[in-house]
MIROFI-521770 format. One record per residue (C-alpha): residue in three letters; z, y, x. Coordinates in steps of 0.5 Angstrom, whole numbers, padded with zeros to 4 digits. Example, Ala and Ser with C-alpha at 12.3 -4.5 7.8 and 13.67 -1.06 7.14 Angstrom:
<atoms>
ATOM  residu     up  north   east
ATOM     ALA   0016  -0009   0025
ATOM     SER   0014  -0002   0027
</atoms>
This chain:
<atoms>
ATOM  residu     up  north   east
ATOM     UNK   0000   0000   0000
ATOM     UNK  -0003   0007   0003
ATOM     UNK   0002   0013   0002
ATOM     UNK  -0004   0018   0002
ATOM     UNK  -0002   0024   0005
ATOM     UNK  -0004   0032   0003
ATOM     UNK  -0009   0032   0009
ATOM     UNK  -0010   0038   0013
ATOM     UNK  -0016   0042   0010
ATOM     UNK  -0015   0048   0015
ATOM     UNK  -0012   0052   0021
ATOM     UNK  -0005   0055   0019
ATOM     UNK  -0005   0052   0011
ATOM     UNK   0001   0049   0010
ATOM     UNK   0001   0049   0002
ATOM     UNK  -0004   0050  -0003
ATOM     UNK  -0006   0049  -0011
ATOM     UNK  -0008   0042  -0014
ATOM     UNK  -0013   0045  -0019
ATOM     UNK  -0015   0038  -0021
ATOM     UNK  -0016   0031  -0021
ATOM     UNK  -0021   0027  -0020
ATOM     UNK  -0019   0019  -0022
ATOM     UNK  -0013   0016  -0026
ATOM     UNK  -0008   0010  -0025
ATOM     UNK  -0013   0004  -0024
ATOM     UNK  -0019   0007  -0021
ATOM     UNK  -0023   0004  -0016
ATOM     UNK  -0025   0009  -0011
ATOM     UNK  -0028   0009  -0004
ATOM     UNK  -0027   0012   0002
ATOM     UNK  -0030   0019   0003
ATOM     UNK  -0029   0020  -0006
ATOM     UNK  -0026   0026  -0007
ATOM     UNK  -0019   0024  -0010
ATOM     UNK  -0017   0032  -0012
ATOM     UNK  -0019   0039  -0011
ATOM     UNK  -0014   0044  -0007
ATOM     UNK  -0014   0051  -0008
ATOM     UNK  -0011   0055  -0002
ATOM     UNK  -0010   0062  -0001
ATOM     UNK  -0018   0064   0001
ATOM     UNK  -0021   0057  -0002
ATOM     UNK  -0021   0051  -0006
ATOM     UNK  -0023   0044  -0002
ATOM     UNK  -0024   0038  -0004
ATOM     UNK  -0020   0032  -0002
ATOM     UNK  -0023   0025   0000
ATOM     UNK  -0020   0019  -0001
ATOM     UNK  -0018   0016   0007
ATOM     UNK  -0020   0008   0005
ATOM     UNK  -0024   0003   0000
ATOM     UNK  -0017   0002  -0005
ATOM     UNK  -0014   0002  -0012
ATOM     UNK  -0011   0009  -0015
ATOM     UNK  -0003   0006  -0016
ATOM     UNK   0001   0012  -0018
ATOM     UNK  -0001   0020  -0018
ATOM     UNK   0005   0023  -0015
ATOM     UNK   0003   0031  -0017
ATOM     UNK  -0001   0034  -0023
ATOM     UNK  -0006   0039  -0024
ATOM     UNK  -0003   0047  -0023
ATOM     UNK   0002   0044  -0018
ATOM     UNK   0005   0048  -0011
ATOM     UNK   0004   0041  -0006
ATOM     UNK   0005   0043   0002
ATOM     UNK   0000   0040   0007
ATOM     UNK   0003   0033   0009
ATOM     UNK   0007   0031   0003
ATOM     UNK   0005   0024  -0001
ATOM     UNK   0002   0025  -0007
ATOM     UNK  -0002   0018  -0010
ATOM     UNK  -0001   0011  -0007
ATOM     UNK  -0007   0008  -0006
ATOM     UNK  -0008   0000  -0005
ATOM     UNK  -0012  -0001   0000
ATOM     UNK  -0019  -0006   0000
ATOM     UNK  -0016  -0008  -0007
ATOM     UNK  -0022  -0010  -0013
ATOM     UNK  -0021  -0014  -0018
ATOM     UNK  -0021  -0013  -0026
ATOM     UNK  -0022  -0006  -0027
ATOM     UNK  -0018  -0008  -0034
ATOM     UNK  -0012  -0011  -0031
ATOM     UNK  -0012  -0006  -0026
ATOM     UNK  -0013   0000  -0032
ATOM     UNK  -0006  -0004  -0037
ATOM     UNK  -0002  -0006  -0031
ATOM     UNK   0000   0002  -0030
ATOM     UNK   0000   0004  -0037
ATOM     UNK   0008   0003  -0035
ATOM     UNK   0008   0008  -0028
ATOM     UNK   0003   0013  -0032
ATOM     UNK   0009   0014  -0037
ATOM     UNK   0015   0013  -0033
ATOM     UNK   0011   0019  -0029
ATOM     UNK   0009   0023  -0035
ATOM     UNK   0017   0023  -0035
ATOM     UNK   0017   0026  -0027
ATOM     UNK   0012   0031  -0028
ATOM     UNK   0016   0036  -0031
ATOM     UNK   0022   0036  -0026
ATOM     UNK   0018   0039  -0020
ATOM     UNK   0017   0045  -0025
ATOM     UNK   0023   0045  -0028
ATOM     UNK   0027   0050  -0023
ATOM     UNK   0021   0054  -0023
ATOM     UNK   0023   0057  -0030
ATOM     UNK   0030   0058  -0028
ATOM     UNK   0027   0062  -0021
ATOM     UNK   0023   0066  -0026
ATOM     UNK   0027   0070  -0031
ATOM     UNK   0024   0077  -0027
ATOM     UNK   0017   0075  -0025
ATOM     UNK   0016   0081  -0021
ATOM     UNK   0021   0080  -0016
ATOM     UNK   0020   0071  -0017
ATOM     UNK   0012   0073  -0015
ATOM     UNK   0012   0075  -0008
ATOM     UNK   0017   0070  -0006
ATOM     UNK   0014   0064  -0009
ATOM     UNK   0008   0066  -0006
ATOM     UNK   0007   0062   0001
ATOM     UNK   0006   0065   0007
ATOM     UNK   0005   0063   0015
ATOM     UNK   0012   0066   0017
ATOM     UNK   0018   0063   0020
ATOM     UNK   0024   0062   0017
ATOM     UNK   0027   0067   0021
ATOM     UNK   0021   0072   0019
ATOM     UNK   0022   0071   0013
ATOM     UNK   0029   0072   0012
ATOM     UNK   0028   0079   0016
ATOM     UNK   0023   0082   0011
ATOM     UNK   0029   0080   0005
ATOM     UNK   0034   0083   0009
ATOM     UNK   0030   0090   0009
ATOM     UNK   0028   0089   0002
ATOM     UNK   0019   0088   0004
ATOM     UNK   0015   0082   0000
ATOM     UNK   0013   0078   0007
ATOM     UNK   0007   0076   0002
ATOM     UNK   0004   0083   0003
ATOM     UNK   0005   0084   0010
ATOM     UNK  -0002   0083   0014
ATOM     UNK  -0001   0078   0020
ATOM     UNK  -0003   0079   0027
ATOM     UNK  -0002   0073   0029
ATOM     UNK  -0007   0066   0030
ATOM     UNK  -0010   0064   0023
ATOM     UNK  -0006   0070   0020
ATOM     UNK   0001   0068   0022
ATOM     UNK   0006   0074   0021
ATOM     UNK   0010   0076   0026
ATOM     UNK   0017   0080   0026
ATOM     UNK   0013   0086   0029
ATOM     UNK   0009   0086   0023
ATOM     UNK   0014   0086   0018
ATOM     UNK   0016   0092   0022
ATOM     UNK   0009   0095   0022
ATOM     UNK   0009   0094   0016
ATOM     UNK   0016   0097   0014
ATOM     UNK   0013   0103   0017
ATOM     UNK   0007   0104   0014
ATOM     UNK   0012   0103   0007
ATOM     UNK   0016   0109   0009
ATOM     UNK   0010   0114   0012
ATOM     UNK   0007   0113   0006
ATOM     UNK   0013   0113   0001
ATOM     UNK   0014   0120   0006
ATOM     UNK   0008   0124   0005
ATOM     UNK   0008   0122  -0003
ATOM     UNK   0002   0117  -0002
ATOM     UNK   0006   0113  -0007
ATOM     UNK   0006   0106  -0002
ATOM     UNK   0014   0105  -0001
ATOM     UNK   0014   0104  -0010
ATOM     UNK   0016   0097  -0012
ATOM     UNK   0013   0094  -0016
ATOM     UNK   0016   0094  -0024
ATOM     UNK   0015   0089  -0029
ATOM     UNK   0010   0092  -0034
ATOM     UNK   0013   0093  -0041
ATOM     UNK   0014   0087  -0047
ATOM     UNK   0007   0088  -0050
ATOM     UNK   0009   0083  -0056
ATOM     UNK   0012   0088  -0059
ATOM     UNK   0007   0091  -0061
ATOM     UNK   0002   0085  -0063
ATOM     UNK   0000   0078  -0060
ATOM     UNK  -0001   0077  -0052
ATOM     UNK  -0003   0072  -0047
ATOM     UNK  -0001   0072  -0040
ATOM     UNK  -0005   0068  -0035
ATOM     UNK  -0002   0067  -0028
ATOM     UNK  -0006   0069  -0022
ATOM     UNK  -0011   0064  -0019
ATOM     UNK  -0009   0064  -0011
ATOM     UNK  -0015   0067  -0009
ATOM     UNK  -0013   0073  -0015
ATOM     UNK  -0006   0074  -0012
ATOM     UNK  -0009   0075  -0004
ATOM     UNK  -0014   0079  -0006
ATOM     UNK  -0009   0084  -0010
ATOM     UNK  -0005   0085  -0004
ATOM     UNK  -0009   0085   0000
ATOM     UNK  -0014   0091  -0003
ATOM     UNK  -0006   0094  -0004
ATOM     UNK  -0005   0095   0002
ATOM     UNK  -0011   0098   0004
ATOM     UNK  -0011   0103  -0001
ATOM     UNK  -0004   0105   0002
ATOM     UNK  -0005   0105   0009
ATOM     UNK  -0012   0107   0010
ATOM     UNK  -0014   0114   0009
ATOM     UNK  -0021   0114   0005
ATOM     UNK  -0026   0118   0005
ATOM     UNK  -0033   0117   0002
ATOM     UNK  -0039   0120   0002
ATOM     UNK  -0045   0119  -0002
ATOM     UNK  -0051   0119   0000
ATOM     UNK  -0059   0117  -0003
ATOM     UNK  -0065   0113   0000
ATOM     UNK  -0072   0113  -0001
ATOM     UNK  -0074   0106  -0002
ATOM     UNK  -0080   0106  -0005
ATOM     UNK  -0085   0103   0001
ATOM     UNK  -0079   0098   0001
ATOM     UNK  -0080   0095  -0006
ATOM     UNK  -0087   0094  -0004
ATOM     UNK  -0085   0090   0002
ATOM     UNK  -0080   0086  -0001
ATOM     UNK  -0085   0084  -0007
ATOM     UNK  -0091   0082  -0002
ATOM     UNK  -0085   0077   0002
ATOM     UNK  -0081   0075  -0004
ATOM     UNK  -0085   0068  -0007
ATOM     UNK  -0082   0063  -0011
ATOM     UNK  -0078   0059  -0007
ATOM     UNK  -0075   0066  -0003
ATOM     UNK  -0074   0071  -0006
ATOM     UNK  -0072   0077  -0002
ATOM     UNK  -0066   0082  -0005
ATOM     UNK  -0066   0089  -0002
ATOM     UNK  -0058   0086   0002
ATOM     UNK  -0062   0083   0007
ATOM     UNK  -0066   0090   0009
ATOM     UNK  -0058   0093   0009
ATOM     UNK  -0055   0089   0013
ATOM     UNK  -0061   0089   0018
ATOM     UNK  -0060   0097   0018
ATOM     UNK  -0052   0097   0018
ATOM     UNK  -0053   0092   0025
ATOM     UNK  -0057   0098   0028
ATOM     UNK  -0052   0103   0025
ATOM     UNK  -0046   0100   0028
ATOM     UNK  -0050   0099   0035
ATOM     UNK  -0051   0107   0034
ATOM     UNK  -0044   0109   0031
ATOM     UNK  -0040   0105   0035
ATOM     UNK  -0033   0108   0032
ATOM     UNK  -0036   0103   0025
ATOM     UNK  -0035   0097   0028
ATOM     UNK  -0028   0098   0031
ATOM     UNK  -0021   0097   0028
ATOM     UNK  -0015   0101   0028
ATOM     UNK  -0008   0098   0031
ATOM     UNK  -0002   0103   0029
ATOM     UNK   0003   0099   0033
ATOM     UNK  -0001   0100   0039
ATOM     UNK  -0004   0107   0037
ATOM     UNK  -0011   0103   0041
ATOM     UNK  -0018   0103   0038
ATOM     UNK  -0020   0096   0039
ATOM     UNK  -0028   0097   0039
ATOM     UNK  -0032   0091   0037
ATOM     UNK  -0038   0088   0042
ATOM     UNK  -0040   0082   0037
ATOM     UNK  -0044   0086   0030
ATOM     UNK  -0041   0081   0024
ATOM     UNK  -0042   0084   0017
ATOM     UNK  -0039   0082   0011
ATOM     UNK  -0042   0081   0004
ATOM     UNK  -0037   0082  -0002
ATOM     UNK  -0039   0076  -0007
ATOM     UNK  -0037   0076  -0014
ATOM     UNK  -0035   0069  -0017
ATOM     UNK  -0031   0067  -0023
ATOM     UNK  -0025   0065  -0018
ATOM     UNK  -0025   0073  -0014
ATOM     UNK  -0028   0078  -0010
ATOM     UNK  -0029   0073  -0004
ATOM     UNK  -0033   0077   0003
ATOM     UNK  -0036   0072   0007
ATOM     UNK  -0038   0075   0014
ATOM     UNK  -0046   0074   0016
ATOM     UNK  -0045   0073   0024
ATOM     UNK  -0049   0077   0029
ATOM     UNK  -0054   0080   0024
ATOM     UNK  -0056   0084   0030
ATOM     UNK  -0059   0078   0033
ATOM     UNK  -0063   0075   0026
ATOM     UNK  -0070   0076   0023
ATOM     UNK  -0070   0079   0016
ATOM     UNK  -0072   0073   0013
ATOM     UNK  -0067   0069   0017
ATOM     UNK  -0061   0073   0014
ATOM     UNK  -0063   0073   0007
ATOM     UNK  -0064   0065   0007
ATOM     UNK  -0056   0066   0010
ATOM     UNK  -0054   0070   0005
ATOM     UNK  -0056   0065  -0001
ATOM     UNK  -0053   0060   0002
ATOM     UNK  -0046   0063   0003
ATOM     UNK  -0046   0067  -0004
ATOM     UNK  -0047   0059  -0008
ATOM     UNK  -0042   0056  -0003
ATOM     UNK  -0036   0062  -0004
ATOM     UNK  -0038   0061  -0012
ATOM     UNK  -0038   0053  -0011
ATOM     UNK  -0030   0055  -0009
ATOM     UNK  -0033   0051  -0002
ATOM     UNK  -0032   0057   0004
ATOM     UNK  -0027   0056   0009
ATOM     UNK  -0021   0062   0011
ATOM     UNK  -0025   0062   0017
ATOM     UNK  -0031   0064   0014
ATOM     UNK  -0028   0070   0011
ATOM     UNK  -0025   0073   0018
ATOM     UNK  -0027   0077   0024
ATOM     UNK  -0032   0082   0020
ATOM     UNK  -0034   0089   0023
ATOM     UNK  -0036   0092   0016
ATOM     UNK  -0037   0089   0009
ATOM     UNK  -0044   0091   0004
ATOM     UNK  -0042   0091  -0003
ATOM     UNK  -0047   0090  -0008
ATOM     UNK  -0047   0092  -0015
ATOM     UNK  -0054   0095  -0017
ATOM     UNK  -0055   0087  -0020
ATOM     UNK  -0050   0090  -0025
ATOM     UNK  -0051   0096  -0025
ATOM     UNK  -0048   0104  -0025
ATOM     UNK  -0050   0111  -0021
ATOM     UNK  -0044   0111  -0015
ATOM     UNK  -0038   0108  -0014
ATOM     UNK  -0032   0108  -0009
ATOM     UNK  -0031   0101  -0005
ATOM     UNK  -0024   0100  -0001
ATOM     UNK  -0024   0100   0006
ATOM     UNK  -0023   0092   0007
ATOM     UNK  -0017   0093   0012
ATOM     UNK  -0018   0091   0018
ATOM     UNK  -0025   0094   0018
ATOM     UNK  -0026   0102   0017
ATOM     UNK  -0032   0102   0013
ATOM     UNK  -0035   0098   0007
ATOM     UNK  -0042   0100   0005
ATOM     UNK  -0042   0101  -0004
ATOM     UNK  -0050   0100  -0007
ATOM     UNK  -0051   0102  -0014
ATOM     UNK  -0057   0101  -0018
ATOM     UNK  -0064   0102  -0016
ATOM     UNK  -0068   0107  -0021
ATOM     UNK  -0074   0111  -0021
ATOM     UNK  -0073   0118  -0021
ATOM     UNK  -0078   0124  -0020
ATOM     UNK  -0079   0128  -0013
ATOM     UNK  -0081   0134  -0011
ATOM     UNK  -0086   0133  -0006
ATOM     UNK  -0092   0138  -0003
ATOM     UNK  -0091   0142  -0009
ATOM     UNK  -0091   0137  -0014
ATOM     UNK  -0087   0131  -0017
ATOM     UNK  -0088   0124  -0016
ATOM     UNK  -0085   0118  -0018
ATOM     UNK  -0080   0115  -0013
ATOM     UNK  -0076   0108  -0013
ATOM     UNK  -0069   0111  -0010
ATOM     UNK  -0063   0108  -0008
ATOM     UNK  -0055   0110  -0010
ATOM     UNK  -0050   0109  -0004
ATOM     UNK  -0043   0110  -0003
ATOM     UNK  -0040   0110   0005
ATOM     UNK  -0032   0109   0004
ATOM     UNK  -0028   0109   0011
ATOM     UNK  -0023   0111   0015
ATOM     UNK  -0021   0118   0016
ATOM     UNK  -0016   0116   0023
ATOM     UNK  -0022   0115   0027
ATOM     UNK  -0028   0117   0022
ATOM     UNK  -0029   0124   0022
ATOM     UNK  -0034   0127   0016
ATOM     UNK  -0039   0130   0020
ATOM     UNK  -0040   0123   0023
ATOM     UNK  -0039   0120   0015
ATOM     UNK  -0044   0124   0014
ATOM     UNK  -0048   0123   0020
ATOM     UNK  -0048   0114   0019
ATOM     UNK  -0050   0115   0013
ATOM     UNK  -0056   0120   0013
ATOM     UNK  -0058   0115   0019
ATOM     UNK  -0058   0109   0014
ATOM     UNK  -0062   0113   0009
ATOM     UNK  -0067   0114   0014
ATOM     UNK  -0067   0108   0017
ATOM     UNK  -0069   0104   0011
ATOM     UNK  -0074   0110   0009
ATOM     UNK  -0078   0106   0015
ATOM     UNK  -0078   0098   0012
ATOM     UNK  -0085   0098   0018
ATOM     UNK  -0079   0098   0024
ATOM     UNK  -0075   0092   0020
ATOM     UNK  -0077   0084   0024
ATOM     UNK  -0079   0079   0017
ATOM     UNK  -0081   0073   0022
ATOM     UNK  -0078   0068   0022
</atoms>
């Protein structure tokens, strides 16, 4: 008898999620069959069977918190024989289990009669005991800090960083060193549902906080003619490729950052240091029905057109297949979000912290110019350049993204061969 063990699914993951189940008690399962489906704080990742055997007990349910290591089925290994037998034998087990079940759950209520305080908490984060205990102590929610450790892991002098932060803003009124307070009984005045945030929900909210908090925005908004652009993305595009207008950004982004080298830089407070990038890893915010996830495209500086767009399909169906790894999602140097597909004229993208810029695009639309002492119809394209105000000053805000505009205004300069 195999006591299967909640394997390793990636680098500092002690915990995750069981979103679902994918056998019962009694099935026959072969080695490599996925036996469930974990959600960690950045993914969820199938979780394959270690051998040929027999599904004896399930020792999680679906919705539950498990760490990395612990037993949650027992497998007879090599085991076959009447399906029939196998599937009445556990009938007894499955209803001893279903009794079982609830009791992991059940100190959750008693932990959670104040849910805003229970919710930083419960949530898991890579830090030692004696990190955590510290951030209790000085009143911080450890699962708002960001790490600068390996993988993410947070250490005493983040917390401490990060405290600071707190206080600097709370100081000069920027609302920061608020707490959290519950929302008012809703109920009161007529019917509700709450629905717990998904992982993926929960690290997107703190992480898009704190970058509100500590990052001083700016955005500028600027307009790019791309009328000869449409006509090369049309002529390229066929049925088994179609061309998007991202690829062409992200290709004038690269160049961007090469010629504005205070874009692909980071900003470390508890140094006071600018950490400039040399790499060019661009991130591309996707929406799926589990989050906003930014994969990160690497070394777009070094890739066609053609080559980019391929690889930007490939990661936006794998971060809406729940199927992106943590490791996918890190050591970007700026992000493109897009949401012209959607629609609207303009919007304020936020910095996605560490980086210093993001890149906001609206709605693409037809729009009279006047040119040589007449209107002409012109295809031109909304976008919006969020960044942060510490090491970016307008004048080079303004600078980076007249030099977007004018850069893809001149699509016959841009690579599309393989």
């Amino acid at each position: 008898m195999l006591d299967f063990k909640l394997p390793e699914v990636g680098e500092n993951i002690e915990r995750g999620n069981i979103v679902s189940i994918a056998v019962a008690v009694g099935d026959t399962v072969k080695k490599d069959q996925d036996l469930l489906e974990l959600e960690t704080d950045k993914a969820s990742v199938p979780v394959p069977s270690p051998v040929d055997g027999v599904i004896k007990e399930i020792l999680v349910a679906e919705g539950q918190d498990v760490a990395i290591g612990s037993v949650v089925m027992k497998i007879e290994e090599g085991a076959s024989g009447s399906p029939a037998a196998k599937k009445a034998e556990p009938q007894a087990p499955a209803a001893t289990k279903a009794a079982p079940t609830p009791k992991p759950a059940a100190p959750k209520p008693a932990a959670q009669p104040a849910p805003a305080k229970a919710k930083g908490p419960q949530k898991h984060v890579p830090a030692a005991p004696s990190v955590r205990r510290f951030a209790r102590e000085i009143g911080i929610d450890i699962a708002q800090v960001p790490g600068t450790g390996r993988g993410g892991r947070i250490s005493m002098d983040d917390v401490k960083t990060y405290a600071k932060a707190l206080n600097q803003a709370a100081a000069g009124g920027g609302g920061g060193g608020f707490a959290q307070r519950p929302v008012p009984d809703f109920s009161t005045w007529g019917e509700v549902e709450r629905v717990k945030m998904s992982k993926i929900r929960q690290v997107t909210a703190d992480h898009l906080s704190f970058c509100w908090q500590t990052i001083p925005h700016v955005t500028q908004f600027g307009k790019a003619d791309i009328t000869e652009l449409e006509k090369l993305r049309k002529k390229y595009s066929t049925k088994d490729r179609k061309l998007t207008v991202t690829p062409f950004l992200l290709k004038v982004m690269a160049s961007a950052l090469k010629t504005f080298p205070q874009f692909n830089a980071s900003v470390d407070m508890t140094t006071h240091e600018i950490v400039y990038k040399k790499f060019i890893n661009i991130g591309v915010a996707v929406d799926t029905d589990n989050g906003l996830l930014v994969p990160v495209i690497r070394d777009v500086d070094k890739k066609t057109i053609l080559q980019i767009n391929d690889e930007v399909v490939a990661v936006a169906a794998k971060a809406r297949d729940r199927k992106v790894m943590p490791d996918d999602l890190k050591g970007g140097s700026m992000t493109l979000t897009n949401l012209g597909g959607i629609g609207g004229t303009s919007f304020t993208p936020i910095v996605n912290w560490p980086e210093v810029a993001i890149l906001g695009v609206s709605r693409g639309g037809w729009e009279p110019v006047y040119e040589n002492s007449q209107l002409v119809p012109r295809f031109t394209l909304p976008l919006s350049l969020s960044y942060d105000h510490r090491i970016i000053d307008g004048a080079d805000g303004a600078r980076f993204l007249k030099w977007v505009c004018d850069a893809i205004e001149q699509p016959f300069m841009m690579e599309l061969s393989e």
